[in-house]
N, C-alpha and C positions, 0 to 999 in steps of 0.2 A: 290756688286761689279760685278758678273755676270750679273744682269740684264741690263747693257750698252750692251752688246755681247748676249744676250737671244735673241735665234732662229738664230742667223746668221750665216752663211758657212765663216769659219775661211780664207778665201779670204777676205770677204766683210768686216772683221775684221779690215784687215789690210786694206783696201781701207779706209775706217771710218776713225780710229784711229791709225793708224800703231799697234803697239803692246802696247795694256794696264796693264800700271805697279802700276796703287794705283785706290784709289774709284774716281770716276769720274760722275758727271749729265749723263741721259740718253742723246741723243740726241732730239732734239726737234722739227724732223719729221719724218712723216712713213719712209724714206729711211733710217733713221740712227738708229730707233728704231722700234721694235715690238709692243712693248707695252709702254704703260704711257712717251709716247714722256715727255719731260722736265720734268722729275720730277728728284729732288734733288741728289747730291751727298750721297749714304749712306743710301737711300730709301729703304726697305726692299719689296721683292717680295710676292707672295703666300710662296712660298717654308720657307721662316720665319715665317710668322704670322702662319701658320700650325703649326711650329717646337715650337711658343711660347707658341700657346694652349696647348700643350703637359706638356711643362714645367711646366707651372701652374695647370694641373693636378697631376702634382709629386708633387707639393709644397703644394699642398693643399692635398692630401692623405698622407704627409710625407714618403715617400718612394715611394715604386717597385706601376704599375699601370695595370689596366685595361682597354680592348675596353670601357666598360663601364664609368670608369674615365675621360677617354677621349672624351669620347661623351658628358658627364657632361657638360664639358668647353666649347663645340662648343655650347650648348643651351643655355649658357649664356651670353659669352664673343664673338662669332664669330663672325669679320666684315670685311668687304673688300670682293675682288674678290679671287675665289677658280675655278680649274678645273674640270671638267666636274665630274670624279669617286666621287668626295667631296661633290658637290652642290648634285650629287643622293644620296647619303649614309647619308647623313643631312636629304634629305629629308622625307628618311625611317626612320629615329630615330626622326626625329620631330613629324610622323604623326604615331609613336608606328606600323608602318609595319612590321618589325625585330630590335628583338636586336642587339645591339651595338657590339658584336662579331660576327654576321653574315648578317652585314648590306652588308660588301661587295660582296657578294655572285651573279654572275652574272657581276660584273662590270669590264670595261675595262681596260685593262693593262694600267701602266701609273707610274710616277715617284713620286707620291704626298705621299704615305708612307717610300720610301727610302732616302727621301729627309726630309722629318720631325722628323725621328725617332730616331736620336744622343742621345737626352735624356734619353732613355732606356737605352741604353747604360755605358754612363755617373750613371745612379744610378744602376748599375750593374757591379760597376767599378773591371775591374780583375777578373771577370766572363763570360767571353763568349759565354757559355754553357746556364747560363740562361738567357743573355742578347740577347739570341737568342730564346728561348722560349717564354721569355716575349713579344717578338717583333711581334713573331706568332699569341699572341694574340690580342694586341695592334691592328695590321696592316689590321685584320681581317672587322673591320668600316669601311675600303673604300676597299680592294682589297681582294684575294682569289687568289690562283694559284702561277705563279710566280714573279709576283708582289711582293708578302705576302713574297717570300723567299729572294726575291732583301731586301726587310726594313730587314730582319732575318741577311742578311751577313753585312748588315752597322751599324747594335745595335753590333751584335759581334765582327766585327772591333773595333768601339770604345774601345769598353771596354776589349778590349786585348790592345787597345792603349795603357790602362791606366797603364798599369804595369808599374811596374818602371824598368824592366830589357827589357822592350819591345824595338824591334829594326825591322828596315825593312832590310827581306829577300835580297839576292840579287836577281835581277828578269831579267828571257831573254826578250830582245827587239831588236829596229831594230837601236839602237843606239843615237843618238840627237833627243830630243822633235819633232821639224821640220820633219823629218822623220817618224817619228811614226805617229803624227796628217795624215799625207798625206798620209799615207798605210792605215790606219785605217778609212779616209773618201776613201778609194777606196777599199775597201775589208767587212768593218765591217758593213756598214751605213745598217738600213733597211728601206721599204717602209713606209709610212704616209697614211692612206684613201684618208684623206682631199687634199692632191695633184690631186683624179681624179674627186673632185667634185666642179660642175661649179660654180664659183662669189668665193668660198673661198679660193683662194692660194693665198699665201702671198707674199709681194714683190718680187722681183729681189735680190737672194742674201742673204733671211730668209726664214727659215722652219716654220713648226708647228709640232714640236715631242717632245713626251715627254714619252720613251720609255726605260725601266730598263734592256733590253737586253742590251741597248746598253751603258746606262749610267754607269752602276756597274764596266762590265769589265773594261771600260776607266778610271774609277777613282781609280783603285787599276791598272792598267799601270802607270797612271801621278802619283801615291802617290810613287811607284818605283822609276819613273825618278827622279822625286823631291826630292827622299833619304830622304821622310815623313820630310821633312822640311817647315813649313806655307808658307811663303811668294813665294816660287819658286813653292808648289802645285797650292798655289791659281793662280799666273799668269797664270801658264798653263793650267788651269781650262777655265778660260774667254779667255782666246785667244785659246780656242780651237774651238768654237761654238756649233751648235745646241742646246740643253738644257742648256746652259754657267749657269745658275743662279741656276739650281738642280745640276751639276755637280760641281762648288764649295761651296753651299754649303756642301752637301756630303763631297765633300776632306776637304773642312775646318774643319767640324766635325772630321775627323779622325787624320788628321795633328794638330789639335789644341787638341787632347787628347792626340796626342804622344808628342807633344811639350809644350804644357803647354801655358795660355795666355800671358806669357813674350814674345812669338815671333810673337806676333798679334801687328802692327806697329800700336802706341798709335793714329796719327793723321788718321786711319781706324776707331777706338772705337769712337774717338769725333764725326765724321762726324757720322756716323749710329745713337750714343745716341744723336744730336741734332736735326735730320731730321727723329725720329719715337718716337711712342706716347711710346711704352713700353721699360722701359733700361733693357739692355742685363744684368748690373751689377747687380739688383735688382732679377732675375731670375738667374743668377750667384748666388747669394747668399742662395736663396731660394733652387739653387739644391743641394750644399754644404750640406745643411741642412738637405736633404733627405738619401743624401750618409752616413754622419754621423748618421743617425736613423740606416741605412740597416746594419751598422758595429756594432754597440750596440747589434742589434738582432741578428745578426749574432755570434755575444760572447755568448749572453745567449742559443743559440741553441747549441754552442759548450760544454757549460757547461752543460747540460742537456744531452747530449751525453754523455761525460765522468762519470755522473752518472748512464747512463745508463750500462754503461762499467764497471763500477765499479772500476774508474781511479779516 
């Protein structure tokens, strides 16, 4: 859904489309889209196919994972286009440079493990503590630094989501969504290289950033405004711009753990599962599956405590 508004100055938004309120085709030329002009309603960007290899990392370890697990599935199953820290960190684990926990070691800040890494989460459900450990590790294949700590605060979002007593804080702001977007592209935004270098800036109206300083904070403001509600996060997500396609992913991961899939508008799930080769449900199922392992072991470690205790 974000990727219609991916890279754009929430102006150019509303020039385009006025305000986007369900999935929609890219548009289907450079002025209206960034990237993959025309391509389908429900198309999934890098920021999913990243997030799915993961999944099938969990599903195929049945449970909690590793950088390593996860590097597994990119030399097997990875295809399509990846941003720059991914296609490096691939290439170290392809060609046995570093292992797979300190492949990212060196690489540049970027959104590509804070935007994938829901999953961990998800199977660290009602653990935040370790769903942020694991994440350290996990995140460690493409980033280092603050990068590594942006995928650490989104694994333990989630999975504080998951609580069932879980509720969103109430949060200071500067009042109406509208307001906030427009202080925050005038106060928060930060600089891009690729703006001072010649032949590559992008249209009138689109960026190239893909930046976790900026994405994190903004998605736990909008997940506030939105009172961690799906449908109102995700709008505010795409009609915010810049990174539109990492930042709802992001909130959807976390609105969609506090809310549950019932509040995922069913004619969203048709378009995405007919317009990509891999179904969300089928990886749905598979994480189910992992979570119920983690809760099994999770008993028998408790029981093995209480022997130790002499309980």
């Amino acid at each position: 859904m974000g990727g219609v508004t991916e890279m754009m100055h929430y102006r150019h938004i509303e020039t385009v489309f006025g305000t986007v309120q369900t999935v929609l085709p890219r548009g289907a030329a450079a002025t209206t889209a960034r990237f993959e002009p025309g391509a389908p309603a429900g198309q999934v960007t890098d920021d999913t196919r990243l997030r799915n290899l993961l999944c099938s990392a969990i599903i195929r370890a049945g449970g909690r994972v590793t950088a390593d697990d996860w590097a597994s599935t990119w030399l097997t199953d990875m295809d399509g286009w990846f941003f720059t820290p991914v296609v490096n960190a691939y290439h170290k684990v392809f060609m046995k440079d570093a292992s797979p926990r300190e492949a990212g070691r060196g690489s540049m800040g970027s959104n590509s493990t804070a935007m994938s890494i829901a999953p961990v989460g998800l199977v660290n459900a009602c653990d935040p503590r370790q769903a942020a450990l694991d994440a350290y590790n996990v995140a460690g294949l493409v980033h280092e630094g603050y990068a590594r700590d942006a995928a650490c605060a989104v694994a333990a979002a989630v999975a504080e989501a998951t609580r069932p007593d879980a509720t969103v804080a109430l949060a200071r702001s500067t009042g109406r969504y509208e307001d906030f977007r427009q202080a925050y592209y005038e106060t928060k935004l930060l600089p891009w290289p690729q703006n001072g270098l010649h032949g590559s800036k992008p249209a009138e109206g689109f960026y190239d950033t893909a930046e976790p300083r900026e994405t994190i904070p903004a998605m736990f403001a909008l997940f506030a405004l939105g009172d961690g509600r799906f449908k109102p996060c995700l709008v505010y997500a795409v009609n915010f711009g810049r990174d539109a396609d990492t930042l709802a992913s992001i909130l959807g991961s976390v609105s969609g753990a506090l809310c549950g899939a019932r509040d995922i508008p069913n004619e969203w799930i048709e378009r995405v599962e007919a317009n990509n080769p891999v179904r969300q449900r089928t990886l749905a199922d598979g994480l189910l599956a992992a979570v119920r392992h983690e809760f099994e072991a999770s008993q028998a470690r408790q029981r093995e405590l209480g022997t130790l205790l002499g309980q």
